[in-house]
N, C-alpha and C positions, 0 to 999 in steps of 0.2 A: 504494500500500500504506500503512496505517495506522501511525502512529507504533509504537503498539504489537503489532501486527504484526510489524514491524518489529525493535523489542528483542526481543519471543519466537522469532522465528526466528534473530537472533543470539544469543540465549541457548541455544538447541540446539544451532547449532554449535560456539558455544564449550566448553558441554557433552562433546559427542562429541569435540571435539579434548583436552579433559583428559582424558578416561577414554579416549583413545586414547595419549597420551602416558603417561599413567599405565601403564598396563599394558604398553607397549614398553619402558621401562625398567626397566621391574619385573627382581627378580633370580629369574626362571624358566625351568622349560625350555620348549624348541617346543612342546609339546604340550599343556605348562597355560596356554601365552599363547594358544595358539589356542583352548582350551576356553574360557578367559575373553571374547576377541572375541566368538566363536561367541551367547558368554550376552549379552554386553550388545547385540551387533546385534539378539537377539532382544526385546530389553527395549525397544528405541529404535524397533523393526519394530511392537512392540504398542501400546506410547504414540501411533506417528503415525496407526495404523489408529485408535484410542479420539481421537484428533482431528480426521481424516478422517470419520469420521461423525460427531460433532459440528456439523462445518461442513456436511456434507451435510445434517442434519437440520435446522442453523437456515435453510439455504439454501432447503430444499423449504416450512419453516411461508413464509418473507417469501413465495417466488414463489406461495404456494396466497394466502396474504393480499392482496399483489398482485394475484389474479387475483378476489378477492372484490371490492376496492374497484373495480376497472374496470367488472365487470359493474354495481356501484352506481352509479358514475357515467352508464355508457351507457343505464341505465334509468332515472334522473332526467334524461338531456337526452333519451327518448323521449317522458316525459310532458309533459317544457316544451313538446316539438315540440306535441305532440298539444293542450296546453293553448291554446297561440297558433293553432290552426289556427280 
């Protein structure tokens, strides 16, 4: 995993542990702490899907790219072949 990788995924967690500790302390009742949970899991549920497809998206261009340069390669050593025959 990439350095920064790396700090962004501990920056998340560290993230969700302050706004978890944040809001357990908080001076409210059961039912505004859970409404508040409820809101930010949902907030933290939407950022990772908006990042989840980001990395699928950049994932699908590199493997279609990848799959462009191979086929270029494999038809420049057909022509070598064919050149040397």
């Amino acid at each position: 995993m990439a350095k920064s990788s790396k700090f962004a995924l501990g920056a998340i967690i560290g993230a969700v542990a302050g706004i978890a500790a944040g809001i357990l302390t908080a001076p409210k009742s059961g039912k505004e702490t859970r409404a508040d949970i409820k809101s930010k899991a949902s907030d933290i549920k939407a950022e990772a899907f908006k990042k989840a497809e980001a990395a699928k998206t950049k994932a699908t261009s590199t493997a279609e790219d990848l799959v462009e340069r191979t086929e270029s390669a494999v038809e420049g050593a057909k022509k070598g072949f064919q050149a040397k025959k």
